[in-house]
C-alpha positions as CSV (number, residue, x, y, z in Angstrom):
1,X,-30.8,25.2,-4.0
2,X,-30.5,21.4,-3.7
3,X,-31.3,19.5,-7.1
4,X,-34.7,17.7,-6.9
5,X,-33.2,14.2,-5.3
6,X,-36.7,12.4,-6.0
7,X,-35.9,13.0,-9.8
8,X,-32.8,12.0,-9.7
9,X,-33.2,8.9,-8.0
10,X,-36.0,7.9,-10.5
11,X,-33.5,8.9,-13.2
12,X,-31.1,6.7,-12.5
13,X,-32.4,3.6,-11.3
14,X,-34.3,3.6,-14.6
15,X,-30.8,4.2,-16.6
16,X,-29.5,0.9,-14.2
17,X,-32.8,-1.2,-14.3
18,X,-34.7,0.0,-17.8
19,X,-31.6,0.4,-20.3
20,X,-28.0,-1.0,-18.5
21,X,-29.1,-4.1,-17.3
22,X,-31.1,-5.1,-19.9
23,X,-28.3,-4.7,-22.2
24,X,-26.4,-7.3,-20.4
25,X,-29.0,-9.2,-20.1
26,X,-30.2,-9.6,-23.3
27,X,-26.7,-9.5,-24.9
28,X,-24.2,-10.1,-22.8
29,X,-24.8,-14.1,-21.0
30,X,-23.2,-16.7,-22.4
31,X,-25.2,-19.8,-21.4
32,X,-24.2,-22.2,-23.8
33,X,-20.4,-21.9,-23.0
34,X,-20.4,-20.6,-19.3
35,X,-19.8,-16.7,-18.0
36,X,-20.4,-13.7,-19.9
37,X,-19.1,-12.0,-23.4
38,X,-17.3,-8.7,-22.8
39,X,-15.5,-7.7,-26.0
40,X,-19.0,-6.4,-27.2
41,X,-19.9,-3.2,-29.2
42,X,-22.2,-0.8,-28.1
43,X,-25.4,-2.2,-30.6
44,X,-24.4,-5.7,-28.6
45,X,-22.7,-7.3,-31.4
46,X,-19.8,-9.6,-30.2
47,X,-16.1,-8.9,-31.1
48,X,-14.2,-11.6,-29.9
49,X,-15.3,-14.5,-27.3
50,X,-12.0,-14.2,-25.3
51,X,-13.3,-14.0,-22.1
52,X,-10.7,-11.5,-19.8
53,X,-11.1,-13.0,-16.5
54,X,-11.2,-9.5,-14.4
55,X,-14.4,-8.9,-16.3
56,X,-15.7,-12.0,-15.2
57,X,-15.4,-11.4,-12.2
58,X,-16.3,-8.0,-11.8
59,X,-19.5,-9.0,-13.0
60,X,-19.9,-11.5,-10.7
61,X,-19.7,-8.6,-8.3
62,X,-22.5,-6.3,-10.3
63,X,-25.0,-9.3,-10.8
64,X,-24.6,-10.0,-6.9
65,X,-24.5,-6.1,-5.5
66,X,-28.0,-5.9,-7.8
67,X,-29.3,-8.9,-6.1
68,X,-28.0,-6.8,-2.7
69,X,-28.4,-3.4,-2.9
70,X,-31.5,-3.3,-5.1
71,X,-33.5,-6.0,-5.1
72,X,-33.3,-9.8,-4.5
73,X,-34.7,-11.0,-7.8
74,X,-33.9,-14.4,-8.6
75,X,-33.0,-13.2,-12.5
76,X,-29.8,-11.9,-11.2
77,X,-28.5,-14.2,-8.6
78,X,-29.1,-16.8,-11.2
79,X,-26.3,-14.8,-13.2
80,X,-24.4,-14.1,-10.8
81,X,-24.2,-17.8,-10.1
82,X,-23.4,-18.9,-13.8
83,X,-20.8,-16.7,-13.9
84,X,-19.0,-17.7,-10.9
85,X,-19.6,-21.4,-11.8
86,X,-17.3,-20.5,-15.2
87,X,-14.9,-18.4,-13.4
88,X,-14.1,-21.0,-10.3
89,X,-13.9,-23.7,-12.7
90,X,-11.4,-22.2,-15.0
91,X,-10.3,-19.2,-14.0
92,X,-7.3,-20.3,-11.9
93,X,-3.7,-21.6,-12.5
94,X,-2.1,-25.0,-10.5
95,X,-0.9,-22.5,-8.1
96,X,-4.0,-20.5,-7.5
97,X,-3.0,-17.2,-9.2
98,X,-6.2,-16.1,-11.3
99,X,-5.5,-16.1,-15.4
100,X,-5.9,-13.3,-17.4
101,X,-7.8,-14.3,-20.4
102,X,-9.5,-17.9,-21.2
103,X,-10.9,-18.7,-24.8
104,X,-14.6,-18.9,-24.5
105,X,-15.2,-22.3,-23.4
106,X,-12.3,-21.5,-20.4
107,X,-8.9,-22.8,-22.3
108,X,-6.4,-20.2,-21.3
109,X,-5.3,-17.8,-23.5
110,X,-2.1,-15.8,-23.7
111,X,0.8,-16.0,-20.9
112,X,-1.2,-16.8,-17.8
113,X,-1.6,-15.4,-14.6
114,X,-0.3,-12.0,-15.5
115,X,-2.4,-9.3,-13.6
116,X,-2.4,-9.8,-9.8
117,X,-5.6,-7.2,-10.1
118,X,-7.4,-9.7,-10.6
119,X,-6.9,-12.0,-7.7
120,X,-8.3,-9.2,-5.9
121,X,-11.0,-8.8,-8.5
122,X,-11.5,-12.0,-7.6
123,X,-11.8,-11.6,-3.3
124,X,-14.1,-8.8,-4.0
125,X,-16.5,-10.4,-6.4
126,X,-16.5,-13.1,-4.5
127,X,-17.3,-11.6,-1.2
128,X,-20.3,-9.8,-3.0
129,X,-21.5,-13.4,-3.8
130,X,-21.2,-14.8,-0.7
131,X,-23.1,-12.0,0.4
132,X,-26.1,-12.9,-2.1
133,X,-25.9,-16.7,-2.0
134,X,-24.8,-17.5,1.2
135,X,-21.8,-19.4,-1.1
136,X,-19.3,-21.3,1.2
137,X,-17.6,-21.9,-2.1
138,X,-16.9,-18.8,-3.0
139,X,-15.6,-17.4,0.0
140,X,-12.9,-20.7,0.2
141,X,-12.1,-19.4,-3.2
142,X,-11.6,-15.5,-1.8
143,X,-10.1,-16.8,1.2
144,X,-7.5,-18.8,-0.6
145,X,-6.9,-16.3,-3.1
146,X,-6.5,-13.1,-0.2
147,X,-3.7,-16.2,0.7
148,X,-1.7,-15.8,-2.2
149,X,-2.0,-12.2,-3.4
150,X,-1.3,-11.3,0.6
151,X,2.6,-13.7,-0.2
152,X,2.8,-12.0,-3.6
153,X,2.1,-8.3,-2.4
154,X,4.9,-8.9,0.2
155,X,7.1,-9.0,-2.6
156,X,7.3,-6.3,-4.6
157,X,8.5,-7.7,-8.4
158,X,6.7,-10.7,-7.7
159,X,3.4,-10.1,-9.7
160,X,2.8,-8.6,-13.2
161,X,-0.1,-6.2,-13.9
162,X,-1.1,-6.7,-17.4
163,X,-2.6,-4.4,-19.2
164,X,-0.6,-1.5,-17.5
165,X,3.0,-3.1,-15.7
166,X,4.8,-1.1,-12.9
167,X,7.9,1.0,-14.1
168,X,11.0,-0.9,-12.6
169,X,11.9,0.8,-9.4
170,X,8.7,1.9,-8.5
171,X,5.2,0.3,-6.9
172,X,1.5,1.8,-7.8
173,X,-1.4,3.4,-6.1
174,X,-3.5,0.5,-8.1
175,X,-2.4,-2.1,-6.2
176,X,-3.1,-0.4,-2.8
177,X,-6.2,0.7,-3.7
178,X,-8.0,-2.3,-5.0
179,X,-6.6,-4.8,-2.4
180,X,-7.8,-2.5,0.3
181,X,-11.3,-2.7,-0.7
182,X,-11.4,-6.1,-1.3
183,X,-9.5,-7.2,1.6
184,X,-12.2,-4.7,3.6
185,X,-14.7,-5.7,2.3
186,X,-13.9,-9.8,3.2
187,X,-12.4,-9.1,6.6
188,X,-15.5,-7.4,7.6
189,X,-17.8,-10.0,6.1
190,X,-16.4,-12.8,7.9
191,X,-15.3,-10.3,10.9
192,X,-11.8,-11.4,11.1
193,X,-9.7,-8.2,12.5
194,X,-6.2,-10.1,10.3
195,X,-7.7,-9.4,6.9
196,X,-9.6,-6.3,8.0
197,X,-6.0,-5.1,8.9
198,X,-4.7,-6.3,5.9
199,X,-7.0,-3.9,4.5
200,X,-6.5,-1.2,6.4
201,X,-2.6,-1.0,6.2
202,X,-3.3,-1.1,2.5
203,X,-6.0,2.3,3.0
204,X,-3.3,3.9,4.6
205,X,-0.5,3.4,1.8
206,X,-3.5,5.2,-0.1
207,X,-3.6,7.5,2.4
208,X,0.1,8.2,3.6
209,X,2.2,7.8,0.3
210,X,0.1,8.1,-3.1
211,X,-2.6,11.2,-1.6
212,X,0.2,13.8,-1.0
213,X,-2.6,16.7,0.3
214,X,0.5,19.8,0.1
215,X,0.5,19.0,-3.5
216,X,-3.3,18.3,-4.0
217,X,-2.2,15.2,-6.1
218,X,-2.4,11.5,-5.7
219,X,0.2,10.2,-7.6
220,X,0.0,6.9,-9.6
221,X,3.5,5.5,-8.9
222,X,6.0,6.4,-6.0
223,X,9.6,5.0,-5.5
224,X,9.7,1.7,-3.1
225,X,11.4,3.7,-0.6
226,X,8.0,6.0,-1.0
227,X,9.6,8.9,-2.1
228,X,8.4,11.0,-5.1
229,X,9.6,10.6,-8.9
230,X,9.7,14.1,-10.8
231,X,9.7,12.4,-13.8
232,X,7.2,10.5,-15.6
233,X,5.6,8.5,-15.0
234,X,6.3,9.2,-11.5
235,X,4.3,12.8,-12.4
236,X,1.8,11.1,-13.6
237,X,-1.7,11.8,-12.3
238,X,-5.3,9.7,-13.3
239,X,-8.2,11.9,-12.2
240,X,-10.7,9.3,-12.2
241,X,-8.9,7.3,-10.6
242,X,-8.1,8.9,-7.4
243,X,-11.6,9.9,-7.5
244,X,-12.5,6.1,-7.5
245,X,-10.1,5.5,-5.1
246,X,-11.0,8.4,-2.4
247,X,-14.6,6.9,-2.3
248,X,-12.9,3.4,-1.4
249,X,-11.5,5.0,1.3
250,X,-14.7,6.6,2.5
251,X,-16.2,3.2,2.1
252,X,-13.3,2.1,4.6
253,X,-12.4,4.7,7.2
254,X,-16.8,4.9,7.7
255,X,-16.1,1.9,9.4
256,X,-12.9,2.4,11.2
257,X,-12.2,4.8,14.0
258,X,-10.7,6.8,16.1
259,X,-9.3,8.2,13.1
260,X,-12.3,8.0,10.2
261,X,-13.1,11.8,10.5
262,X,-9.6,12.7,9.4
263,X,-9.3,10.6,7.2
264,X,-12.7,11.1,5.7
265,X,-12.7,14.6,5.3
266,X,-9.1,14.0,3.4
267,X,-11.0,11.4,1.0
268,X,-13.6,14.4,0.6
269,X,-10.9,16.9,-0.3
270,X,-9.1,14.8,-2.3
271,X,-12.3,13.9,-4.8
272,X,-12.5,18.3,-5.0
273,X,-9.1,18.3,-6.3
274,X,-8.7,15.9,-9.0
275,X,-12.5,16.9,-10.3
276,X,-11.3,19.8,-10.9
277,X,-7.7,19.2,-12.3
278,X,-9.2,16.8,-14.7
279,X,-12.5,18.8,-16.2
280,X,-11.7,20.3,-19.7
281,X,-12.7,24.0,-19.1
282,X,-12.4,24.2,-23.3
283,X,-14.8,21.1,-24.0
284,X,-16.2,20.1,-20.8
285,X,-15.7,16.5,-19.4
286,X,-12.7,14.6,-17.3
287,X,-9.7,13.8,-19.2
288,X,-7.9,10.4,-18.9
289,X,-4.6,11.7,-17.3
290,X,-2.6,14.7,-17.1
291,X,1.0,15.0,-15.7
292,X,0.9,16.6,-12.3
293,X,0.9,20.1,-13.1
294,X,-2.0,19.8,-15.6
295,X,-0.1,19.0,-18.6
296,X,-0.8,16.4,-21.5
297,X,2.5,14.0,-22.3
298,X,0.3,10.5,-22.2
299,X,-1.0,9.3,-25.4
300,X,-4.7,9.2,-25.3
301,X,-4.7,11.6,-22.1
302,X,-7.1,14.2,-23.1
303,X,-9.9,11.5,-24.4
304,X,-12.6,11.4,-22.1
305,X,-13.5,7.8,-20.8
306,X,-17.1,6.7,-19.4
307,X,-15.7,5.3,-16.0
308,X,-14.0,8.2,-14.9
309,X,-17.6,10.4,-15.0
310,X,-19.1,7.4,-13.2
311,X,-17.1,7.6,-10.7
312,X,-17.1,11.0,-10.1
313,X,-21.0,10.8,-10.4
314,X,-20.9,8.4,-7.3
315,X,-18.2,10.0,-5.5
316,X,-19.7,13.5,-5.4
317,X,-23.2,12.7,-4.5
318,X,-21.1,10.8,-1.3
319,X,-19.2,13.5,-0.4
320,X,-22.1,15.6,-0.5
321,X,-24.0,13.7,1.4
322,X,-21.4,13.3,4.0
323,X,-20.3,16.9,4.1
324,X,-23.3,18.9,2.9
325,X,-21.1,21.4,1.0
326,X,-22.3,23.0,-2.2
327,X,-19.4,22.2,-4.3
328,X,-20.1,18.7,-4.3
329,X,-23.7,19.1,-6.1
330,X,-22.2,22.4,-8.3
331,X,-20.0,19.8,-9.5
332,X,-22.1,16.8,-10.3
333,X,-23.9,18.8,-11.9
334,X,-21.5,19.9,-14.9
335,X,-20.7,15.8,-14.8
336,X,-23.8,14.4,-14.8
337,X,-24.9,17.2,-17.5
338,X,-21.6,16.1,-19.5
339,X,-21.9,12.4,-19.0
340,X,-25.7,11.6,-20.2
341,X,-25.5,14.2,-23.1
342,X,-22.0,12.5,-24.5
343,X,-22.1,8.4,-23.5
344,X,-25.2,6.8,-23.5
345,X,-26.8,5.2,-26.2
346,X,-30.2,5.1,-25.9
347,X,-31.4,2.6,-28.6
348,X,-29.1,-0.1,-26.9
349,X,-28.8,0.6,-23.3
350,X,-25.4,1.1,-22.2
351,X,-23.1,4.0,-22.6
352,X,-19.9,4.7,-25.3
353,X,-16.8,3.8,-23.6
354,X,-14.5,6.5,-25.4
355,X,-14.6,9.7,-26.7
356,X,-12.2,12.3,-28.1
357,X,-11.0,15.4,-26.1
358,X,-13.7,17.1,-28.6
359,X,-16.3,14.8,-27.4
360,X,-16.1,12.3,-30.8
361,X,-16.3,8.6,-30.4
362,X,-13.3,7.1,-30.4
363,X,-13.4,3.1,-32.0
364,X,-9.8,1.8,-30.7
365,X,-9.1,0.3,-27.3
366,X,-7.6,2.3,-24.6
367,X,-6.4,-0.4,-22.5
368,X,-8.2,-3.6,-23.1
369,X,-11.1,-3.8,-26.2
370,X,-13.7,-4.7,-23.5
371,X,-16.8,-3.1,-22.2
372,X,-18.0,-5.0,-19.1
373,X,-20.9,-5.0,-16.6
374,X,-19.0,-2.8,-13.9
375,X,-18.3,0.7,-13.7
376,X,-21.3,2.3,-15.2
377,X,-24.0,-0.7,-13.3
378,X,-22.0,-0.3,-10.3
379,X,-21.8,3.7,-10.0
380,X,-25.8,3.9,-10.2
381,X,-26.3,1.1,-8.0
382,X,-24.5,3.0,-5.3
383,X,-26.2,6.4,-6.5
384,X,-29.4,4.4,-6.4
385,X,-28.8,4.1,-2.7
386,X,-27.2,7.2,-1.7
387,X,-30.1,8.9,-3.5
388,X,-32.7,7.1,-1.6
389,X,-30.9,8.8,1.7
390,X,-31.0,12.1,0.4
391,X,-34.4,12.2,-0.9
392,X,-35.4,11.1,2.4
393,X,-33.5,13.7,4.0
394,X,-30.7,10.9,6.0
């Protein structure tokens, strides 16, 4: 029997509106310096006021799909607008290529432009804004960044990803997968059929050479020539993040045919699969990584991380409501049971970023010591709206 939908809408658009925003709101804005203050602790106290420039602009991107998706309060395109203000004005070297991290008033820190994520951070943010405010700004600045990253991407070698660089020899599922959404979702707002290509050939790298469906895996990294590495890290396997990345692609083949069923129903398949090779049958919850035959050789691999569950929360209440198969609700079930009994904290408002195989909290960094507006705020606004269909019965 279907879960009641009318609950769990009213469920979660609270969590977003009565507890995640808030937090952000209340602790999170920086209005003296300019942008927002992301290396923050879960009672809202601030760590450090380096300011890492993909969380900038990812909030940009929450603050404006609110203002979009939810409702058009003035609150959060007012945000949305002080951030970008920060991020345009110093977020970008002589040549264009968006830094990593700037010093709180916007003096950049550390070795530059060394993550071409987030130039596409960047486009898609951007876009979002656009969207809200009707920007011409902002989409020169995503136009003229989809310029550069397009020139850099054609180059494999070219472009660092800081926090997490591409073994020599090999390219990553990462960079496909973020730059198809973002060049997507900007070719299709300003209807031009070169970026919305651009985005497309990127879906089908996704699609073609990372997803391989005879092995039920999408691998992280493949050799240039595309082949397979049975080696790590060419074994290794991110649940979350193919499950992130298969409801991009539904995003993007729902709006391209004659070939979106296919490729749909792969996306659909594909989000089965790595929920189920990452769960933890022994302590419940999705693990970080595992090598692609289930085993553990990663540090940190078995610790289960908020964004992975909030993307899987999203993802399967998509696929079900595309498909209408009962796995899809079976299974955000035991995630959504997991999730809101292990990361949020209720006194504050948003939820614990890491946690033990066991389910402890974890206090170092996996990756970078940030928590920002994006993963959580923008799985439950699209939950919020896929929620609203299925109560109504769409």
């Amino acid at each position: 029997m279907p879960p009641n939908f009318s609950a769990l809408l009213e469920r979660y658009r609270s969590e977003l509106l009565d507890r995640v925003v808030p937090f952000w709101m209340k602790y999170g804005i920086d209005w003296q310096n300019g942008g927002i203050n992301t290396c923050i602790t879960d009672d809202g106290r601030i760590l450090s006021e380096d300011k890492y420039v993909w969380s900038q602009l990812r909030a940009v991107w929450t603050f404006s799909a609110l203002y979009n998706m939810i409702e058009p309060r003035q609150e959060w395109l007012d945000v949305a607008t002080h951030i970008f203000n920060f991020i345009k004005r110093c977020g970008r070297n002589d040549k264009g290529e968006w830094l990593f991290c700037l010093a709180k008033d916007g003096t950049p820190r550390f070795d530059g432009a060394t993550s071409i994520y987030c130039d596409g951070f960047a486009i898609y943010g951007f876009t979002e804004f656009a969207k809200a405010a009707g920007n011409q700004e902002a989409i020169a600045c995503a136009r003229a960044t989809y310029a550069s990253a397009r020139q850099r991407l054609a180059r494999p070698g070219s472009y660092q990803t800081h926090p997490l660089p591409i073994p020599p020899g090999l390219k990553a599922h990462g960079i496909s997968m973020i730059f198809a959404l973002a060049f997507d979702a900007l070719g299709h707002y300003l209807n031009e059929t070169e970026i919305i290509g651009a985005g497309l050939a990127h879906a089908n790298q996704v699609m073609d050479v990372f997803l391989r469906p005879e092995q039920k895996r999408l691998y992280e990294f493949v050799r240039l020539d595309d082949s397979l590495m049975d080696a790590p890290p060419g074994r290794a396997v991110n649940p979350g993040h193919a499950i992130e990345s298969m409801w991009f692609m539904t995003h993007i083949f729902q709006r391209h045919a004659p070939r979106n069923a296919e490729r749909i129903r792969q996306a659909i398949d594909a989000i089965r699969w790595h929920v189920e090779l990452g769960w933890d049958d022994e302590y419940g919850g999705i693990v970080l990584a595992r090598d692609a035959e289930g085993s553990f050789w990663e540090k940190n691999a078995d610790a289960k991380i908020w964004w992975p569950h909030t993307e899987a929360l999203y993802a399967l209440l998509l696929a079900y409501s595309i498909s209408k198969e009962d796995w899809c609700l079976e299974w955000f079930k035991r995630v959504h049971d997991y999730a809101f009994s292990h990361f949020p904290v209720p006194q504050y408002g948003e939820w614990i970023q890491n946690l033990d195989r066991q389910g402890n909290k974890l206090n170092a960094a996996i990756a970078l010591p940030v928590k920002d507006p994006f993963h959580l705020a923008r799985a439950l606004i699209y939950s919020v709206g896929v929620l609203k269909a299925l109560e109504s019965g769409d």
